[in-house]
Steps between C-alpha positions, in 0.01 A plus 500: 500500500365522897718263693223309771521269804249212582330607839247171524571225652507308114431681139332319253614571130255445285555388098224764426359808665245354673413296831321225296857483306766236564745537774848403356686616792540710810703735686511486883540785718802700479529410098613764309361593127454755255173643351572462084137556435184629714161346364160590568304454909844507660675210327907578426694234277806467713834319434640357856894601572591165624405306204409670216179377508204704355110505574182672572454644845239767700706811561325469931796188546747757427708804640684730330888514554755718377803350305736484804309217693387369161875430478603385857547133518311260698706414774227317760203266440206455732538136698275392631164280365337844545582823639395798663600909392300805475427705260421873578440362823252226426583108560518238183676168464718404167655189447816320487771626266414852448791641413578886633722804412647491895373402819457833686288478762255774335558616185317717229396342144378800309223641734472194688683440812554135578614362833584141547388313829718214394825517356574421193826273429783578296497352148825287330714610315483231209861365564552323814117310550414425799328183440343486856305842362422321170274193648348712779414733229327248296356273816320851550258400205444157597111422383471869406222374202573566141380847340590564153665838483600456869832625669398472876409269803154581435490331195802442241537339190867263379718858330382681785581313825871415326562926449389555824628300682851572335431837513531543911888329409585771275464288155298683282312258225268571258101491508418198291608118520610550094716813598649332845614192286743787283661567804792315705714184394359156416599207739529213229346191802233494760790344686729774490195747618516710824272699754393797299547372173206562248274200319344594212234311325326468120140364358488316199588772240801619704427772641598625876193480707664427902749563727608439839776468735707219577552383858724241384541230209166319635303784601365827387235763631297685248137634493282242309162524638642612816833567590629115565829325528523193251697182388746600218650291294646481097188521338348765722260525834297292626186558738581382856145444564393373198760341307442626205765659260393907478798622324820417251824634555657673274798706613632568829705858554705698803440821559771518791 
């Protein structure tokens, strides 16, 4: 299977081969993937290397790679709100949390030759968080608005602004708020919770449907409408502007 690189600022991926299709998720710039199957007017059903994750995709978001980038780690992630490189020598911006394969100054990804104006920052290593890192990180999507589907500052839904922003620290989680709940340890009280830790919240018939991350044992930040910092409490969050109860708490989990 053709190994492939993201080279737009964010990917869609589709549910169906089509552009009137559902977007379940995206990759950002600098995502790795492989091609499992190539569909009709340039769409390529891809399955992303960080997470697994498969979808539908137009082949014009991608580069081809051979195996030996395909396989370098990411070892930087883009900074800043947005950001500035060139490729083949003309300017775009990609956002926050891109993660890269090195931080060269120029650098070739399959036939295109990428040059950073800004440099990228060195990702964690998963064991020693810098917590610091971890709120700046997640401050960066402050009233980025909710987009179902959505991994970046330019719109991001609950699953996806929690593996991103853990992504720049080196802690790789899963796509989906069901999947991310599998991982980690479960902190038995609210009480005991730290910064970083992971709420996780049901509807009626039990089944996972948010996430975000704690601040504290009062307060978490999660994208629910808009990426927002609310009350927390036993029975779940509460709207700071409205008052009203938005979500129950089910199960609380640390991932470092």
């Amino acid at each position: 299977m053709p190994y492939a690189i993201t080279v737009v600022p964010v990917m869609p991926l589709r549910a169906e081969p089509s552009h009137k299709s559902e977007i379940i998720s995206q990759a950002l710039w600098g995502e790795c993937s492989e091609i499992i199957t190539t569909g009709t007017d340039g769409w390529v059903r891809v399955k992303c290397q960080f997470d697994a994750y498969e979808g539908w995709a137009t082949f014009n978001h991608l580069e081809i790679i051979d195996e030996e980038l395909f396989n370098a780690p990411y070892t930087h992630y883009t900074a800043g709100w947005v950001n500035s490189v060139q490729l083949n020598g003309k300017q775009m911006h990609v956002p926050f949390g891109c993660a890269v394969k090195g931080a060269e100054h120029v650098t070739n990804w399959g036939k295109v030759k990428v040059q950073f104006e800004e440099q990228p920052v060195k990702r964690g290593n998963g064991d020693a968080v810098d917590t610091a890192a971890l709120t700046a990180a997640a401050f960066h999507y402050l009233n980025t608005a909710y987009l179902w589907g959505g991994k970046s500052v330019f719109g991001v839904d609950c699953s996806g602004f929690v593996q991103t922003v853990y992504r720049t620290l080196g802690i790789d989680l899963l796509r989906d708020t069901y999947q991310q709940a599998t991982q980690g340890v479960t902190v038995d009280f609210l009480q005991e919770a730290r910064l970083g830790d992971l709420a996780f919240f049901d509807n009626p018939e039990g089944r996972f449907v948010h996430v975000g991350i704690l601040l504290n044992d009062h307060e978490i930040i999660h994208s629910s409408g808009k990426v927002r910092v609310d009350p927390i409490d036993n029975q779940g969050i509460t709207n700071i502007d409205t008052g009203v109860r938005t979500h129950k708490l089910r199960i609380i989990k640390r991932v470092f």
